[in-house]
N, C-alpha and C positions, 0 to 999 in steps of 0.2 A: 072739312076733314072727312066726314062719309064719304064724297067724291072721291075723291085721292084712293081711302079703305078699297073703293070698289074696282079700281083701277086696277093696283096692288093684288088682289083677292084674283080679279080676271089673272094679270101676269102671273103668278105663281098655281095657278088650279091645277097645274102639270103636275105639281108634287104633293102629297095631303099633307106630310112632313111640316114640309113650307107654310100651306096653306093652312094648317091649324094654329100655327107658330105667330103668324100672320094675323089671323084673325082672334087668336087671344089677346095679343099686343093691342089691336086694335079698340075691342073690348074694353081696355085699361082707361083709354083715352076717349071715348064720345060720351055722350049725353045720354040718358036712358032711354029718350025718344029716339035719339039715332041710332042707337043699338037695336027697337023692334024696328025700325026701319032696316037694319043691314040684314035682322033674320028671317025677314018676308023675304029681302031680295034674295037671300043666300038660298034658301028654301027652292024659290023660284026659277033660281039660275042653276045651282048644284046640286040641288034635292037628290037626283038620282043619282048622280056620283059620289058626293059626299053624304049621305045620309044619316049613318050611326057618328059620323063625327060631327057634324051641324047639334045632333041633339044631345052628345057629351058636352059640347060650345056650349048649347043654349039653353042649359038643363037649371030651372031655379035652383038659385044656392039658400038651402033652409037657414031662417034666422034663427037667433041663438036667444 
């Protein structure tokens, strides 16, 4: 399933729209290790394009 995510995340990088839509979905459905696995890559590969939307993506959600 991260495969596939990273695939998906490349074809859509054209629109942040997309690409946030995209990578929340995805979020929903991996593993928590493959999730810091997608936000090294994401970081690595879109850092400079998507930036402020990688770390609203990847910002802990405080417990209750």
């Amino acid at each position: 399933m991260l495969k596939y995510t990273k695939e998906i995340l490349t074809k859509v990088s054209f629109d942040a729209q997309l690409f946030e839509k995209e990578l929340k979905k995805a979020m929903k459905l991996l593993l928590p290790v493959e999730i810091n696995e997608l936000k090294r890559w994401c970081y690595e590969k879109f850092g400079k394009l998507y930036s402020s939307l990688l770390n609203r993506c990847f910002k802990p959600v405080p417990a209750n």
